[in-house]
C-alpha positions in Angstrom: -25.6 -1.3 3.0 -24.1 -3.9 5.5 -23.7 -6.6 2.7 -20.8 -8.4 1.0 -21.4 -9.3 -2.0 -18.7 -10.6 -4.7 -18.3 -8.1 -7.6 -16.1 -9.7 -9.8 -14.8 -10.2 -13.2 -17.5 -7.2 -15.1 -17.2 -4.6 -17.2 -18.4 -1.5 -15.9 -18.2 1.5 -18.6 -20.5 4.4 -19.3 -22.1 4.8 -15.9 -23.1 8.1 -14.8 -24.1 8.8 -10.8 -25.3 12.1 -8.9 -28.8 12.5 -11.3 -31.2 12.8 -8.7 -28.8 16.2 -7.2 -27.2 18.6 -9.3 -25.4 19.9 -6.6 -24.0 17.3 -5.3 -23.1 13.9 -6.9 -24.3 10.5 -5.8 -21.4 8.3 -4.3 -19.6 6.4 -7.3 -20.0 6.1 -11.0 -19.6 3.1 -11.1 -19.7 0.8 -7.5 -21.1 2.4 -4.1 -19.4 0.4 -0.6 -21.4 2.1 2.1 -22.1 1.7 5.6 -20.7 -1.3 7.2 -20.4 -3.3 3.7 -17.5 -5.8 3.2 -17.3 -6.7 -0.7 -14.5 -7.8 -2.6 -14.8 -6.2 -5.4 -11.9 -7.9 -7.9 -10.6 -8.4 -12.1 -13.4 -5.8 -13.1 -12.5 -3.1 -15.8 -14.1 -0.2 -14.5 -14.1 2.2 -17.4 -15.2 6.0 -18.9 -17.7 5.9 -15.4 -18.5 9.4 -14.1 -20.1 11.5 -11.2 -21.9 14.2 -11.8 -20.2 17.6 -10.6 -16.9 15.6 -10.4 -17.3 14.5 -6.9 -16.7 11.5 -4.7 -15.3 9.1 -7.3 -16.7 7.7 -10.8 -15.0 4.7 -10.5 -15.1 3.3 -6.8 -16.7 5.3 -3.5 -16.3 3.3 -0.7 -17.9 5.1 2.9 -19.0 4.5 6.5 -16.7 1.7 8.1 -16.9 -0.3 4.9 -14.1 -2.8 4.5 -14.0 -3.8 0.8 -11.4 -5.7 -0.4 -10.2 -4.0 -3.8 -8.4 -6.2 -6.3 -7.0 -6.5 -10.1 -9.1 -4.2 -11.2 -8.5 -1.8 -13.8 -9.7 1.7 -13.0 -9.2 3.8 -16.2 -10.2 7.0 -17.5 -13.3 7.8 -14.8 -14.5 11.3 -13.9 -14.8 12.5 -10.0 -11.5 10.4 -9.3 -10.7 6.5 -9.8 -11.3 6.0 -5.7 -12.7 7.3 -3.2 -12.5 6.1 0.1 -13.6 7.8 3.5 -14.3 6.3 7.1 -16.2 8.7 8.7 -20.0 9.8 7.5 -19.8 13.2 6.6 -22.3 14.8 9.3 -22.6 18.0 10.0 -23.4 19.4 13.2 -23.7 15.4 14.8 -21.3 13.6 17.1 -19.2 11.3 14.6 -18.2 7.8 15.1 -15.9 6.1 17.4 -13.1 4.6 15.4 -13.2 1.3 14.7 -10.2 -1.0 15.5 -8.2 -2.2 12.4 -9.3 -6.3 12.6 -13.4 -4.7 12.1 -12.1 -1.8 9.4 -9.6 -1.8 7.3 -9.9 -1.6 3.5 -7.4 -3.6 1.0 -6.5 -2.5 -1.9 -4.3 -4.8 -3.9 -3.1 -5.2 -7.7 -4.9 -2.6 -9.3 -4.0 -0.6 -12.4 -5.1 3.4 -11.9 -4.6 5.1 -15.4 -6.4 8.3 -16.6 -8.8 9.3 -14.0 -9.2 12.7 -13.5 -11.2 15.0 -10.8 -11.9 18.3 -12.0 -12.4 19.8 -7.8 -9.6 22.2 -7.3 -10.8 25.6 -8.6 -8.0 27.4 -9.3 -5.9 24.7 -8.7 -7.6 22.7 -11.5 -7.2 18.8 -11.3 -6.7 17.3 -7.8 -7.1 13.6 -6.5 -7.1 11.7 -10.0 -6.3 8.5 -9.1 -7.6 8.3 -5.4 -8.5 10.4 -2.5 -8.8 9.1 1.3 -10.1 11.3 4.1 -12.4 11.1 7.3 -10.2 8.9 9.0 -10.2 6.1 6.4 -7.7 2.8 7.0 -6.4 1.0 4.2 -3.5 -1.0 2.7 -1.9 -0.1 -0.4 0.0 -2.3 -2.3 1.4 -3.2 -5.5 -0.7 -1.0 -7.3 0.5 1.1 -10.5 -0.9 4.8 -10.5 0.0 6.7 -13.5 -1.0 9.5 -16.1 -3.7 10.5 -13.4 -4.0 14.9 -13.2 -3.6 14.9 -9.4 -2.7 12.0 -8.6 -3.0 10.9 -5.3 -4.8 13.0 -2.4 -4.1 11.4 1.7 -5.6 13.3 4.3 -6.7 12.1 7.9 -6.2 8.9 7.0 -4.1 5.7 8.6 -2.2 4.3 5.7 0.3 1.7 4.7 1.8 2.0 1.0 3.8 -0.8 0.2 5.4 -1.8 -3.5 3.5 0.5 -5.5 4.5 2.3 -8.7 3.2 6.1 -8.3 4.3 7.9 -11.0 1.7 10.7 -9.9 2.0 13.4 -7.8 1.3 12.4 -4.0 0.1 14.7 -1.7 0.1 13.6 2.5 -1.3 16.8 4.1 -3.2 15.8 7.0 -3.3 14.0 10.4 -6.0 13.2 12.7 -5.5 12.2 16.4 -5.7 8.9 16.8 -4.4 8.0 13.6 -0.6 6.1 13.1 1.2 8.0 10.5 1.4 7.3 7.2 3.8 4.4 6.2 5.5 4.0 3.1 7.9 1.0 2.2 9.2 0.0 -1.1 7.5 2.5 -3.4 8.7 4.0 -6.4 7.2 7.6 -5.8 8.3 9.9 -9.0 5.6 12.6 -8.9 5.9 15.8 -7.1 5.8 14.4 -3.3 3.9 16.8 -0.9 4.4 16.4 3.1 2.4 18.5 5.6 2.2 16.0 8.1 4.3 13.4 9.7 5.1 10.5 7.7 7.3 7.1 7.2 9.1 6.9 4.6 11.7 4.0 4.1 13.1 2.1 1.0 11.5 4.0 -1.6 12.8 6.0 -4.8 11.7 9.2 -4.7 11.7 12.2 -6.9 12.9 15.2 -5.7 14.6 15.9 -2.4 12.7 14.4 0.3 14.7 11.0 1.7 14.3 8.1 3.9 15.9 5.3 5.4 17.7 3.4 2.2 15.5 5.6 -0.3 17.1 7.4 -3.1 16.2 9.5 -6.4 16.9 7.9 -9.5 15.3 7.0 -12.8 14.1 4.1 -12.2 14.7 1.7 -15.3 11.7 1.0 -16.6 10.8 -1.6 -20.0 10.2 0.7 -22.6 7.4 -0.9 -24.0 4.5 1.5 -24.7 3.2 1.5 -28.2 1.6 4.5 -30.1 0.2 4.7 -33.8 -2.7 6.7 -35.2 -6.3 4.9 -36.0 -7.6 5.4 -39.8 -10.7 3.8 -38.6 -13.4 4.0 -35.6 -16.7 2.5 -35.8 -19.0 1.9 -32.1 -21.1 -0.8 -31.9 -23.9 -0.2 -29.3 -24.7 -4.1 -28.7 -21.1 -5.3 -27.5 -20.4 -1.5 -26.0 -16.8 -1.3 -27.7 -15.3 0.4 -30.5 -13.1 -0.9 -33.1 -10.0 0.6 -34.8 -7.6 0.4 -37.5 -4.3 1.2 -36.6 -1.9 2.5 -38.9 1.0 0.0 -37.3 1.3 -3.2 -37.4 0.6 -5.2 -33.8 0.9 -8.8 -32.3 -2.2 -10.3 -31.9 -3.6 -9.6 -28.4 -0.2 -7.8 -27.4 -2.4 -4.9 -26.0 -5.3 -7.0 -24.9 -6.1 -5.6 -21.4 -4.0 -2.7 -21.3 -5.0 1.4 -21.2 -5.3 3.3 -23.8 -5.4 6.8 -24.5 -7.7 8.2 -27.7 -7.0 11.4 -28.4 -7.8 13.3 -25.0 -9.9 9.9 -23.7 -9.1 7.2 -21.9 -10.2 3.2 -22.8 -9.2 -0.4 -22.0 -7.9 -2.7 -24.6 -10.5 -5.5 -25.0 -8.4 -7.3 -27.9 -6.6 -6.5 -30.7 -5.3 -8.4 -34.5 -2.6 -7.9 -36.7 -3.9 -4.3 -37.8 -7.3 -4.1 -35.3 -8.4 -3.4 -31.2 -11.4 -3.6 -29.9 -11.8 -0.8 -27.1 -14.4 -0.7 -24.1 -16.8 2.1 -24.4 -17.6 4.8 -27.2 -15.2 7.6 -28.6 -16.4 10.9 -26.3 -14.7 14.3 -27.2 -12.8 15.0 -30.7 -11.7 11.3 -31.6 -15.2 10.4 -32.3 -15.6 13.3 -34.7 -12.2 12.9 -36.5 -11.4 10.8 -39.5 -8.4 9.6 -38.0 -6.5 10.0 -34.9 -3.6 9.4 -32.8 -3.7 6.7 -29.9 -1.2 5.5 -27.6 -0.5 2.7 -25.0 1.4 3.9 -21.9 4.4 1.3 -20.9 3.5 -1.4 -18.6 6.0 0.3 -15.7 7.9 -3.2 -15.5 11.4 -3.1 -14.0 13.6 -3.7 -16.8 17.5 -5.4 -16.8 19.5 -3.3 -14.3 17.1 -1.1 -13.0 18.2 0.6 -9.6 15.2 -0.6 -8.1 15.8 -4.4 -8.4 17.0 -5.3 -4.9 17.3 -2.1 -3.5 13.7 -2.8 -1.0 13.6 -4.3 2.2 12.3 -8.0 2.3 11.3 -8.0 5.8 8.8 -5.2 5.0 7.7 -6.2 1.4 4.5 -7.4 -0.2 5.0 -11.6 -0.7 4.1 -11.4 -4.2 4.0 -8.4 -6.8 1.4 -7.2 -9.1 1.5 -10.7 -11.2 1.5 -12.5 -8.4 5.1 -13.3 -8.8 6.5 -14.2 -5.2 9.2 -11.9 -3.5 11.9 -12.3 -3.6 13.0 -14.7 -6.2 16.5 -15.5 -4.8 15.2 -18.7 -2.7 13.5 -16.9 -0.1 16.1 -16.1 1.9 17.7 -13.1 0.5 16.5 -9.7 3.0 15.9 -7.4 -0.3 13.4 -7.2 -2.0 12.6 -5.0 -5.6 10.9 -1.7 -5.2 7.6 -1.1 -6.6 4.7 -3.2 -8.0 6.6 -5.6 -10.3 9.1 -8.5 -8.9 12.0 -8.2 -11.5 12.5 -12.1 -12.3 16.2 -12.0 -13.9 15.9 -15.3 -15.2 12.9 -14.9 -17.5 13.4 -11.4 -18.1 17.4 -10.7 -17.9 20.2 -9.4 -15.3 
């Protein structure tokens, strides 16, 4: 509480909160932000983390006027949600807070890769808030994040918001307001999950599934490399000191191709550590029916790269965008003048990668 510390470049896998209640979890699998707190918390792989009764985040809970700064990480395959993030204290029965203004709290979240999180909280509903869920007036900044393959997806409520040049291929849900609050503002997005509006929003630049528009937005498949990778593994075997497992895969790979990337095994979820001609090395152990089977199947999802004439490339607004994308490569790349910009978290740069 109140500190700001540097939490940077770890490996956080296997972590399990909320032991000391069963019926209610403690606050984050894996990192805990609370009260007043200003960390930057940046290039960690936070992976196969959980809270107990699926609550309030395995990966990242962040609470209480913190204002981390949340960076190039890569939150994948956590229980209770990849992020949390809430303002206000829940009390009950208390006065709450004043709101702070945005230059004392607003949390940044930049660059991160959300893959595989789930959050098991919706009853009869089943899976809500996946990737990320923001409530009690939280205020953040998203952009050039990549949210994808997580049941739920993405879960705004109450909140003050600015999504800028992310790649949500997840559902979004914007349900709520809270006086007080500017609406939610999104810019540049590639949004291709079911989007659900309750609430008045922003919406401009963006390619968006379904039928719900906005100045310059559209609804079209956006283009993307097609560079996933799937094979079956032949081999598994965990070893406990260096906390990864190693494979065999069926298919041939270049060396290190995956390194650093999701992957899904069987029904689980893992980070590429490194990989040989015929070998990875995954964070964590092999939960569920992979770890039982002789051999499996496995797959990489695609990196969600713009590819040559995607719809997206130029299609943003420059005077809006983020001034670099998810690689760090600036926008735009036509000498800094042009006024577009591409949509989502990747900068297509036609020189290195094609027209």
């Amino acid at each position: 509480m109140r500190a700001s510390p540097a939490v940077s470049a770890n490996i956080l896998v296997g972590n399990l909160s909320g032991l000391a209640d069963p019926k209610r979890s403690s606050d984050g699998g894996a990192i805990s932000v609370f009260e007043y707190s200003d960390p930057e918390i940046k290039h960690n792989v936070i992976v196969q983390n959980r809270a107990l009764n699926n609550n309030d985040s395995g990966g990242i809970f962040v609470a209480l006027w913190s204002s981390p700064l949340i960076e190039g990480n890569l939150i994948v395959g956590n229980e209770g949600g990849g992020l949390f993030l809430g303002g206000q204290e829940h009390r009950y029965g208390r006065t709450l807070d004043p709101l702070p203004p945005p230059e004392d709290f607003l949390v940044r979240v930049l660059r991160n890769l959300f893959v595989g999180n789930e959050h098991r909280g919706g009853g009869p509903a089943g899976q809500v808030s996946g990737a990320m869920r923001f409530t009690m007036q939280s205020r953040a900044l998203l952009e050039n994040n990549i949210i994808a393959r997580n049941p739920g997806g993405v879960h705004l409520q109450r909140s003050e918001l600015v999504l800028r040049n992310n790649t949500i291929l997840d559902d979004l849900g914007i349900i709520e307001k809270m006086e007080g609050l500017a609406p939610v503002a999104l810019v540049n997005n590639i949004l291709r999950g079911t989007l659900t509006i309750r609430t008045g929003v922003s919406i401009a630049y963006c390619n968006v599934r379904g039928s719900y528009r906005g100045t310059g937005s559209f609804d079209v498949d956006p283009g993307f490399v097609d560079d996933g990778f799937a094979a079956t593994a032949v081999a598994a075997k965990y070893d406990e000191a260096s906390f990864t497992t190693g494979l065999t895969s069926s298919r041939r790979l270049r060396p290190q191709a995956l390194a650093g990337r999701p992957i899904q095994l069987g029904e689980s979820w893992s980070v590429v550590k490194d990989n040989g001609t015929h070998t990875l090395s995954v964070w964590g152990s092999l939960p569920g029916e992979a770890a039982m089977q002789a051999s499996f199947g496995f797959s990489v999802p695609p990196t969600y790269r713009l590819g040559p004439g995607s719809p997206c490339i130029d299609s943003g607004t420059n005077l809006d965008a983020a001034a670099t994308d998810c690689y760090r490569t600036p926008r735009p790349l036509h000498g800094g003048i042009s006024k577009t910009a591409d949509l989502g978290a990747h900068e297509h740069d036609q020189k290195r990668e094609g027209k």
